[in-house]
N, C-alpha and C positions, 0 to 999 in steps of 0.2 A: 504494500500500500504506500500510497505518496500522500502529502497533500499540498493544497492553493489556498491562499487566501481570499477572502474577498473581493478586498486590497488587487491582489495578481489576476485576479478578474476583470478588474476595470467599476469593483463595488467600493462604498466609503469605508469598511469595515474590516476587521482585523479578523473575524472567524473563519476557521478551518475548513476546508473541505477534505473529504479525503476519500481515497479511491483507489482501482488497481489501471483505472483506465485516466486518460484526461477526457473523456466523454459521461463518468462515472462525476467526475468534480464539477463538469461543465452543469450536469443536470441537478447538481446537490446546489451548483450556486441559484440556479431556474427558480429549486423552489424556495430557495432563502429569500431571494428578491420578491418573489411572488407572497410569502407569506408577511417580510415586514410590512411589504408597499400595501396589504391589506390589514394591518392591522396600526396602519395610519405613519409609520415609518418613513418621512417626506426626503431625509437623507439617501433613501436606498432609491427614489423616483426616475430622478436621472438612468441609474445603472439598470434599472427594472424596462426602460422605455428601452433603451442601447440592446440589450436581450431579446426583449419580443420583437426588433425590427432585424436581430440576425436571425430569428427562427424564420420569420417572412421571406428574409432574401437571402437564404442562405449561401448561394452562389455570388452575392456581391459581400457575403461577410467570413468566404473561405479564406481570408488572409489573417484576420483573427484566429480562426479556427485553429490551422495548419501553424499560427506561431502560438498559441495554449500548447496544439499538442506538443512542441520543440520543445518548448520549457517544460513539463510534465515531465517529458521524457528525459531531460537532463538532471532531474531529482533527482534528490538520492531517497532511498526506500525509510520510511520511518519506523 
């Protein structure tokens, strides 16, 4: 397992993700944003909009993607 933060997400916050994929972190941050931005968390807004507009276009946001996975992959195991 690895993990990302927030933070390394492109979120304002310092919590973990962790995971054996960067697809595994990607989706643990999905529903971090998704859970603060509803439970009124106006900090995580930004990074929660940035998220659901790479789900939409996810072919204009493969350059995010493919540099997550590089950095994932260059973790070291925790």
């Amino acid at each position: 397992m690895k993990s990302m933060t927030c933070q390394d997400l492109g979120g304002p916050c310092s919590l973990a993700h962790r995971g054996d994929s960067a697809d595994d972190v990607i989706n643990a941050q999905d529903r971090h944003l998704k859970e603060l931005v509803k439970a009124g968390d106006d900090a995580h807004v930004p990074a929660r909009e940035d998220m659901k507009g790479r789900w939409r276009h996810p072919v204009k946001s493969l350059s995010w993607y493919n540099d997550v996975k590089k950095r994932f992959a260059a973790l070291p195991e925790d």
